[in-house]
C-alpha positions in Angstrom: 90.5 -140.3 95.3 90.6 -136.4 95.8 87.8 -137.2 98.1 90.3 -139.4 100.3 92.5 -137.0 100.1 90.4 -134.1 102.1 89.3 -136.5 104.2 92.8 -137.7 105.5 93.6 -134.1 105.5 90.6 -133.0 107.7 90.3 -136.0 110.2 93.5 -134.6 111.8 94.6 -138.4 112.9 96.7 -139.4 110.0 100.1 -140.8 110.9 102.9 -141.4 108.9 106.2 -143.1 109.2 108.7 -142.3 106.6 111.7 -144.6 106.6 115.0 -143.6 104.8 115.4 -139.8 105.7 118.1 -139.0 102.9 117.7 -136.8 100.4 114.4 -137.5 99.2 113.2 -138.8 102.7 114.0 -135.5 104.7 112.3 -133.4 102.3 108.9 -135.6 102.4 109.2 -135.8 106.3 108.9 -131.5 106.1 106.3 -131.5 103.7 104.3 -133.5 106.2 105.7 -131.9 109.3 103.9 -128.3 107.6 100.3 -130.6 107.3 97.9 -132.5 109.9 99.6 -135.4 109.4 101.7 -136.8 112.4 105.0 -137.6 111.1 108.0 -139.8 112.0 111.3 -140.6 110.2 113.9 -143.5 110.0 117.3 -142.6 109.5 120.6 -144.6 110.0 122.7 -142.3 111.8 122.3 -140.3 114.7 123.7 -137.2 113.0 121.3 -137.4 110.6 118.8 -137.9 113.3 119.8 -134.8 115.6 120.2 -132.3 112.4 116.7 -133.3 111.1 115.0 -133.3 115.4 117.0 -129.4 115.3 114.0 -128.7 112.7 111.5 -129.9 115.1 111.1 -133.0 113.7 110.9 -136.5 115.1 113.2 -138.7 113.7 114.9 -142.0 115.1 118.0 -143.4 114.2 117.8 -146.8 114.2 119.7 -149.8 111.7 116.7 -151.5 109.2 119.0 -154.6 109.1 119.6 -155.6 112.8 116.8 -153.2 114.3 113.0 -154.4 115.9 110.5 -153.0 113.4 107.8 -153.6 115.3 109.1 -151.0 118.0 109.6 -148.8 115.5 106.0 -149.3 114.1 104.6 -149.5 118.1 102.2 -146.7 117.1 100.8 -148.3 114.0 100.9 -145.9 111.4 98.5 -145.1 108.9 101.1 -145.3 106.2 104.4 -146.4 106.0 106.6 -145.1 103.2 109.7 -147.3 102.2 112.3 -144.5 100.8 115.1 -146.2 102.3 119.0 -145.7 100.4 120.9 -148.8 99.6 123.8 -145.9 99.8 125.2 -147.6 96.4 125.3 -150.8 97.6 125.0 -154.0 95.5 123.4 -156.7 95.4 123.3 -157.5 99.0 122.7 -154.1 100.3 119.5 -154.2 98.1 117.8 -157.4 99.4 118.7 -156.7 103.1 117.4 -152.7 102.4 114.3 -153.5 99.9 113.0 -157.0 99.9 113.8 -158.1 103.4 113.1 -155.2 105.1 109.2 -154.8 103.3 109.3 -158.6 104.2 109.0 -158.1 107.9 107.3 -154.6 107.9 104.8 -156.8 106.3 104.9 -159.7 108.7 105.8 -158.3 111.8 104.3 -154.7 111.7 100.3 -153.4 111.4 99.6 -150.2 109.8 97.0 -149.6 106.8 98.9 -148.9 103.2 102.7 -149.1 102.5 104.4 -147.6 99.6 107.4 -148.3 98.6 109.9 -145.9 96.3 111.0 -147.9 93.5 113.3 -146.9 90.6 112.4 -146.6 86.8 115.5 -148.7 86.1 113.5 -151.9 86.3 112.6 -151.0 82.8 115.4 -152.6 80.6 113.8 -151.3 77.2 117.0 -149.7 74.8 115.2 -148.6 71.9 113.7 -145.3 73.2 110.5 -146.1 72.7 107.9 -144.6 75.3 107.3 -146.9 78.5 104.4 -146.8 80.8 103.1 -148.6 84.0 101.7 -151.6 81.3 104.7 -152.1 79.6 107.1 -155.2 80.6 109.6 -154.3 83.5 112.2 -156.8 83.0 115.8 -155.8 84.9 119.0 -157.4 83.7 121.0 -156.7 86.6 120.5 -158.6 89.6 119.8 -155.6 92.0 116.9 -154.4 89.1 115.3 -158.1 90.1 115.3 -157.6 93.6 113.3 -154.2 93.0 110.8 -156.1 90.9 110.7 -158.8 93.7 110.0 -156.0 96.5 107.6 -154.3 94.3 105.8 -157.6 93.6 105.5 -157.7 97.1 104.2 -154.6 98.0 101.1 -154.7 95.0 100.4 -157.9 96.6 99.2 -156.6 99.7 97.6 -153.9 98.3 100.5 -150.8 98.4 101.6 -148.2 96.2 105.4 -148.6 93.6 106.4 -145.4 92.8 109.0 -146.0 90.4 111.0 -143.0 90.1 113.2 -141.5 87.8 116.8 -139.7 88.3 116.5 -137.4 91.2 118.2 -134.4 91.2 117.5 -130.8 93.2 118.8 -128.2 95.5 122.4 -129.2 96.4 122.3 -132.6 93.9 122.5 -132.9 90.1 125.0 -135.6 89.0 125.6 -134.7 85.1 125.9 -131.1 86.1 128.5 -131.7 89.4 130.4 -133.8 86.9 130.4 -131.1 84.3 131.6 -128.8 87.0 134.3 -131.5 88.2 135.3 -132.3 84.3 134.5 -135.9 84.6 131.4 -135.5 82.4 131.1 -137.6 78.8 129.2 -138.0 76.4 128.4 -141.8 76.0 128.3 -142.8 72.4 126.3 -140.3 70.2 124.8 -139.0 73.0 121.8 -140.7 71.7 121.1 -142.7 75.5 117.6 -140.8 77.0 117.4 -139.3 80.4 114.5 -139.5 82.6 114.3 -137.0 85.5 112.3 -136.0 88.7 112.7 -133.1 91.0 112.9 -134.0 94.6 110.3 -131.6 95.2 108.1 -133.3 92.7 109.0 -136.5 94.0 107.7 -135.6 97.2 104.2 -134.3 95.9 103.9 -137.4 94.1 104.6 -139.7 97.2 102.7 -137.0 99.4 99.5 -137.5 96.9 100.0 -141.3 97.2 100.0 -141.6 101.0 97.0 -138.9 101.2 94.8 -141.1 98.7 95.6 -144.5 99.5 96.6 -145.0 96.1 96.8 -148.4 94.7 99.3 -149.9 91.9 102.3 -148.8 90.2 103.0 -145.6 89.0 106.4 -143.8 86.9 107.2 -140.3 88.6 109.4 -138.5 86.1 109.0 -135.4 84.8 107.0 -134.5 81.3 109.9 -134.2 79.4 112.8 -137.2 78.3 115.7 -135.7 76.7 119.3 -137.4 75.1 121.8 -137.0 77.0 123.1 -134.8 74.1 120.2 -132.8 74.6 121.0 -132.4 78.4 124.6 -131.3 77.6 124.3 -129.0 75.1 121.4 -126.9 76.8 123.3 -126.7 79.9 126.9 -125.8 78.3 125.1 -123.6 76.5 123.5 -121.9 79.7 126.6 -121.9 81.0 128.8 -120.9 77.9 131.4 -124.1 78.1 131.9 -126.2 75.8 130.6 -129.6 74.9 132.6 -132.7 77.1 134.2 -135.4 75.3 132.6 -138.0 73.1 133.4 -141.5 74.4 132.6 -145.1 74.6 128.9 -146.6 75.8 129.4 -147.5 79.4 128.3 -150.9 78.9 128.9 -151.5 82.6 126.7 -149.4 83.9 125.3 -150.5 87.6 121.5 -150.4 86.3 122.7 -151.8 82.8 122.3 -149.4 79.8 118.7 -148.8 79.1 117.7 -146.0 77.0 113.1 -145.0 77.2 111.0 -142.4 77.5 109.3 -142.9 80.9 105.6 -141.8 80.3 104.0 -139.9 84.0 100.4 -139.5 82.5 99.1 -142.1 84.5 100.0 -140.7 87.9 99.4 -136.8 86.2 95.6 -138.4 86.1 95.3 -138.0 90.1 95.7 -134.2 89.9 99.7 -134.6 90.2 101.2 -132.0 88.1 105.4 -131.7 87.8 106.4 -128.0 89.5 109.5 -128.4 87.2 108.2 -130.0 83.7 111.6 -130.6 82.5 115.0 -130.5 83.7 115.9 -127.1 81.9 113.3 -125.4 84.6 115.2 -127.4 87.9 118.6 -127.1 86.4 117.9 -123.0 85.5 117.3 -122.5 89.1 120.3 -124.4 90.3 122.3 -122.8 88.2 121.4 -119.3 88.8 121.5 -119.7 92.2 125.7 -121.0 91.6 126.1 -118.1 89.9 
């Protein structure tokens, strides 16, 4: 697979089309806009288009629920990656996004692998036991199906699931914003686990993917699961507050409460390696960089 790698790197006619520039999308459209590769984001708006084309790179804004994919796709990609927002969206927003959308880039579009950013909440295991790629992925909610139904499709064309955990990065970390705000809780004991990613690593991981045609499904989190107990009292610790209030398992949650150690060793087996191993090591930067 390294092999595949070089050569995608060296043949200089690689294209890429990244669809969803958010967060996670923009970032991953730089990283390939600084290689060989020639690159070209999806984004809805065309703010979003015009502040990402000020960087020099080529983004259009374009509508994946009412818009032609197959002028967007005119130049047949080598790889299309699906990293698309359902911009907290339910049940509807998901299908229309996800499963629709791969529907017709798969019908109506030619390009030669598609991967598609999934989430690690498809795994519905509560007992914090350790979960890999082989273990059951069985959603309760009904937007957690309609991942596994979009993922289902994808392997069976031959793509790449990345599953990934909670991102969080420069500008974006949810427990800590909430910390700051005074919203933050402690659900329960505390006991609930936490699986995160970096963007950064995020984008390696979907970077290594697209360069080596990789097949299959694979968790990207980082190498180390903490309690959410864990992840408050290193951080108010850091930070010299205290502790937020105990209170009541949020039953309710959108993704349902699930509680597992996501296991990465099978996508760490390609060469990928986490920049930030744990969320103390992303979380130390941003919070020295508040300071």
């Amino acid at each position: 697979m390294l092999e595949a790698s070089e050569n995608a790197g060296n043949g200089g006619e690689q294209s890429v089309l990244v669809i969803g520039c958010g967060y996670l999308g923009a970032q991953l459209l730089r990283e390939f806009g600084r290689t060989r590769w020639k690159a070209t984001g999806i984004t809805l708006s065309e703010s979003s288009a015009d502040a990402l084309r000020s960087e020099g790179l080529e983004v259009v804004a374009a509508d994946l629920r009412t818009s032609d994919l197959r002028v967007l796709t005119k130049n047949n990609p080598s790889v299309v990656i699906h990293c698309a927002s359902s911009d907290k969206g339910g049940a509807v927003a998901y299908r229309e996004i996800f499963l629709e959308t791969i529907t017709r880039l798969i019908q109506d579009t030619t390009f030669e692998h598609l991967i598609f950013t999934s989430s690690t909440s498809v795994y519905a295991q509560a007992d914090g036991s350790v979960v890999t790629e082989t273990n059951p992925a069985e959603p309760e909610r009904e937007t957690g199906k309609i991942l596994r139904e979009t993922e289902e499709l994808v392997l069976a064309h031959n793509g790449t699931v990345l599953r990934l955990a909670g991102i969080y990065g420069p500008g974006r970390c949810v427990p800590l914003e909430k910390l700051f705000s005074g919203e933050a809780v402690i659900e329960g004991d505390g006991e609930r686990i936490i699986n995160s990613i970096h963007r950064d690593d995020a984008v390696s991981a979907l970077y290594l993917a697209a360069s080596n045609r990789c097949q299959g499904i694979f968790n990207v989190a980082d190498n180390a699961p903490v309690t959410q107990l864990e992840w408050f009292q290193w951080v108010c610790a850091r930070l010299g507050r205290p502790l937020p209030p105990f209170s009541p398992r949020d039953l309710n949650r959108k993704r349902a409460w699930t509680s597992k150690r996501v296991g990465n060793a099978k996508l760490r087996s390609l060469g990928w390696s986490p920049a930030y191993p744990s969320f103390r090591d992303g979380v130390e930067e941003m919070i020295n960089e508040r300071r």
